[in-house]
N, CA, C and O of each residue as an XYZ file, in Angstrom:
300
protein
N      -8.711     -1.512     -1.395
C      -7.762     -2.539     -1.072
C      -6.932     -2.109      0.134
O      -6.524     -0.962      0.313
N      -6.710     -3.216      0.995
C      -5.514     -2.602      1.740
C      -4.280     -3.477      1.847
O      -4.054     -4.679      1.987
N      -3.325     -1.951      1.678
C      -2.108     -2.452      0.975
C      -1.219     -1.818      2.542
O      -1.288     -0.816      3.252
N      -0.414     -3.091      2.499
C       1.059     -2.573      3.787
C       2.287     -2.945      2.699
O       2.490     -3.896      1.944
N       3.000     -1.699      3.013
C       4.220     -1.382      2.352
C       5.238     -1.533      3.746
O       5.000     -0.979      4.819
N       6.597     -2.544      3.424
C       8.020     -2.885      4.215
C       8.813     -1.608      3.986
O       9.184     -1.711      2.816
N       9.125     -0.828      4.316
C      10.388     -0.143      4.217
C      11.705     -0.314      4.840
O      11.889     -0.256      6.055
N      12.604     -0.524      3.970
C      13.971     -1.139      4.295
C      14.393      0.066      5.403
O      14.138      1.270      5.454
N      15.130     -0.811      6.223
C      15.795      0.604      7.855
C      14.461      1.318      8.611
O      14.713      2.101      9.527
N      13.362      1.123      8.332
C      11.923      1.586      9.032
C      10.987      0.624      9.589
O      10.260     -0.194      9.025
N      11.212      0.979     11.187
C      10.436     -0.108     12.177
C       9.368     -0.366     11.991
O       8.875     -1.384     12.476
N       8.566      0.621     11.099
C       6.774      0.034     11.178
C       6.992      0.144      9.838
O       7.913      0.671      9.216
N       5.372     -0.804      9.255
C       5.111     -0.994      8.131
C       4.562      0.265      7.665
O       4.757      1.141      8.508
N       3.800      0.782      6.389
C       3.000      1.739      6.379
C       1.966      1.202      5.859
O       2.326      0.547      4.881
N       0.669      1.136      6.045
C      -0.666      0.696      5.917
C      -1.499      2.010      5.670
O      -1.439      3.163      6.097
N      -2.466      1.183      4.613
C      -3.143      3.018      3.755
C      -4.551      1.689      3.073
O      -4.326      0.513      2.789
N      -5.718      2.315      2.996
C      -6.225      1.705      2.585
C      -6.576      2.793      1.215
O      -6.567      4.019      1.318
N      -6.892      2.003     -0.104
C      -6.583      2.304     -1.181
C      -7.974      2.063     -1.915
O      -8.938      1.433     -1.480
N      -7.850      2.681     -3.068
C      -9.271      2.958     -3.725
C      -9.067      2.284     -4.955
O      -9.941      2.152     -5.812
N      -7.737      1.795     -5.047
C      -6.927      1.527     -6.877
C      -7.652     -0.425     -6.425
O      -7.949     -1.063     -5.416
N      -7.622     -0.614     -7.806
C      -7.749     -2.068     -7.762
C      -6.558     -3.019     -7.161
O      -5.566     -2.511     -6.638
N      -6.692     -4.134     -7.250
C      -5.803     -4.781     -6.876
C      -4.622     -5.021     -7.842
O      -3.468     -5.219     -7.460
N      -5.043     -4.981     -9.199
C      -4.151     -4.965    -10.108
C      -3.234     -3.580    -10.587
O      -2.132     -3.574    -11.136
N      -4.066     -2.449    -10.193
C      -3.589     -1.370    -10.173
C      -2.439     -0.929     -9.378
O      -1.745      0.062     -9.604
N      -2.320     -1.724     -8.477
C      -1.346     -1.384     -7.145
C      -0.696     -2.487     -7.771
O       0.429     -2.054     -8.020
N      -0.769     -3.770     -8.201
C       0.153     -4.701     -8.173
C       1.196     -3.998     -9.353
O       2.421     -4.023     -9.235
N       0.426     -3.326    -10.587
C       1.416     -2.518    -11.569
C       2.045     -1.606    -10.818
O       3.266     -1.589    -10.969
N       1.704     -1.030    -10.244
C       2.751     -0.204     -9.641
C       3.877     -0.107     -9.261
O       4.741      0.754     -9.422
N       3.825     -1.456     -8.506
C       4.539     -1.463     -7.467
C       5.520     -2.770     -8.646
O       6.701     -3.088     -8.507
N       4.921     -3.089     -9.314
C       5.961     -4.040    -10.310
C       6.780     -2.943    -11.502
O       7.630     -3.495    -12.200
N       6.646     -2.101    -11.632
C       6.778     -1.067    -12.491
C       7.965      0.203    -11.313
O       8.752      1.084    -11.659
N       7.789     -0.013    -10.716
C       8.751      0.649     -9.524
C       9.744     -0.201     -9.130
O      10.912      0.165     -9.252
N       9.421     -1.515     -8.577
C      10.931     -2.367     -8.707
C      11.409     -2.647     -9.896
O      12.586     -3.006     -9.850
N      10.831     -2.613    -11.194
C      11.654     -2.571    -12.415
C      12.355     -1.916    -12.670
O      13.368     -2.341    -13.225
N      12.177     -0.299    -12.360
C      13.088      0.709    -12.258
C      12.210      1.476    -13.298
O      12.829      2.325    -13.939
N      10.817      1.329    -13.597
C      10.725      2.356    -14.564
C      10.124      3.709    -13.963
O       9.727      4.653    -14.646
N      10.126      3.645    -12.666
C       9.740      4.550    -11.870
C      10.667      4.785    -10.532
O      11.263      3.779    -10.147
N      10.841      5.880     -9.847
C      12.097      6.294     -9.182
C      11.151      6.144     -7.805
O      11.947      6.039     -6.872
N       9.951      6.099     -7.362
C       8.756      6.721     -6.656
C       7.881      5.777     -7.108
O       7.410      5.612     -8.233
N       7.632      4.832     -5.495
C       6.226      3.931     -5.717
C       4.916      5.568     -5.130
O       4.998      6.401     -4.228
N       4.183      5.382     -5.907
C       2.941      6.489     -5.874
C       1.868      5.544     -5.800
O       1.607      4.654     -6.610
N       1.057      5.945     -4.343
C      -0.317      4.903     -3.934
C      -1.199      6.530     -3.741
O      -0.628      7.572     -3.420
N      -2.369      6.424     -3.969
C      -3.506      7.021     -3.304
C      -4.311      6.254     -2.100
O      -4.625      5.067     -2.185
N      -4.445      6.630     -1.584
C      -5.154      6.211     -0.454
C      -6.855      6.814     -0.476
O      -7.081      7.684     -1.318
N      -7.931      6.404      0.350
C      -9.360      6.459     -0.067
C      -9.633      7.970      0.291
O     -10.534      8.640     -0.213
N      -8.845      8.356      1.109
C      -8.941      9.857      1.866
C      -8.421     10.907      0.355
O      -8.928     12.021      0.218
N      -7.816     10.595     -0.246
C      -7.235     11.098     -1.427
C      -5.542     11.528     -1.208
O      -4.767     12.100     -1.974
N      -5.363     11.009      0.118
C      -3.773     11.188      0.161
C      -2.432     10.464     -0.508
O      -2.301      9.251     -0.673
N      -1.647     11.304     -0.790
C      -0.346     10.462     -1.760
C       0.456     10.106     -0.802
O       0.997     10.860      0.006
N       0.593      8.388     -0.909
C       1.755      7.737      0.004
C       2.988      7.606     -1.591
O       2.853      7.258     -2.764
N       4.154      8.128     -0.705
C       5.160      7.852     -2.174
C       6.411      7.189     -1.007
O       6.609      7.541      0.155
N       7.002      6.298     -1.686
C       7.664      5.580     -1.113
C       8.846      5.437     -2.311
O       8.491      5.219     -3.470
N      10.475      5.592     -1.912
C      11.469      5.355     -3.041
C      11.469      4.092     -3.341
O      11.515      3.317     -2.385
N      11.420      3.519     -4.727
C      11.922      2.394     -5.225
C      12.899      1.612     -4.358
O      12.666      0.482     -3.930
N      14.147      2.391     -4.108
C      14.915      1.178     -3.760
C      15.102      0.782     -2.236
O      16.060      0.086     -1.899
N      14.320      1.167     -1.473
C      13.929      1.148     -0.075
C      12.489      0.412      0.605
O      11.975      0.310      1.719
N      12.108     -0.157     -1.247
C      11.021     -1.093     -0.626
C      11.736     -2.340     -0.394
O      12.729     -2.773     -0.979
N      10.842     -3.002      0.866
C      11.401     -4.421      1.784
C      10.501     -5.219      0.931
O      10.960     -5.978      0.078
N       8.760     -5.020      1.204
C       7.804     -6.049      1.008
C       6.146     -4.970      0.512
O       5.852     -3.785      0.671
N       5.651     -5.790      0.078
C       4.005     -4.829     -0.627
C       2.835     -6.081     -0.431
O       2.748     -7.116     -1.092
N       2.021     -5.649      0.641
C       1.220     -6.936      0.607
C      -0.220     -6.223      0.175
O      -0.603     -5.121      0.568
N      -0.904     -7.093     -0.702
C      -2.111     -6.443     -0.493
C      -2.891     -7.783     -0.618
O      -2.793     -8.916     -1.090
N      -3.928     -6.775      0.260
C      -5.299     -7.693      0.762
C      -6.313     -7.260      0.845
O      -6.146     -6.075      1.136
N      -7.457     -7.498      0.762
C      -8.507     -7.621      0.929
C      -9.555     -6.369      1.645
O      -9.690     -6.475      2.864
N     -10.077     -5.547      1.165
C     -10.493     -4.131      1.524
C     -10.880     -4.441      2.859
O     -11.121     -5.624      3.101
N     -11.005     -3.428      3.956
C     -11.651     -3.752      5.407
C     -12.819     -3.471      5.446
O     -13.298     -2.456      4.939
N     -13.631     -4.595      6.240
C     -15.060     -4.537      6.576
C     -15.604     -3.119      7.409
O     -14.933     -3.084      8.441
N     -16.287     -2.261      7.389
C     -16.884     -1.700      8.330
C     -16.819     -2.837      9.703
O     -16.925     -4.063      9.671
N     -16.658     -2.148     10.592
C     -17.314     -3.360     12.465
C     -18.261     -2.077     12.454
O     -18.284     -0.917     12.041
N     -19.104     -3.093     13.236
C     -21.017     -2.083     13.688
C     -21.034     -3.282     15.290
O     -21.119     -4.494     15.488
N     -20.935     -2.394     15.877
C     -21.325     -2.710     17.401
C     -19.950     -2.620     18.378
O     -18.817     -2.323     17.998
N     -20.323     -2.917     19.564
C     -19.082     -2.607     20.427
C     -18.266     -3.570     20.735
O     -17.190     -3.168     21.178
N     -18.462     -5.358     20.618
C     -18.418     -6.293     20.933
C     -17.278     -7.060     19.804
O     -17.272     -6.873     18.588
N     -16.736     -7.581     20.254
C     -15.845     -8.481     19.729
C     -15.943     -9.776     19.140
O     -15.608    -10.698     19.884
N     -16.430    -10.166     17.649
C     -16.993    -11.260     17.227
C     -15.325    -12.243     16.961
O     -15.350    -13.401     16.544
């Protein structure tokens, strides 16, 4: 999946593409603005931990895993 995380006072988004389902990330990240977690915790496909504080998330979009592109050309 790829998921872009808002961080409140931070000019860029952070974008990570993710291995968790779509529902997996949506608990998360609903379970972190509830407060039952202090630390939104994503894995990413590389196996890296994006952790982001609860109360400094802006926005969490997720979408749609990215295609491989194969060729040099611009469809």
């Amino acid at each position: 999946m790829e998921v872009k995380i808002g961080v409140q006072h931070a000019p860029r988004e952070i974008a990570l593409e993710s291995g968790q389902s779509a529902q997996e990330v949506e608990r998360a990240v609903a379970d972190a603005l509830a407060g039952k977690t202090q630390l939104l915790s994503l894995t990413d496909d590389k196996g890296r931990k994006v952790l982001v504080p609860s109360e400094r998330i802006a926005y969490v979009e997720i979408g749609e895993p990215a295609k491989p592109r194969v060729g040099f050309g611009a469809l």
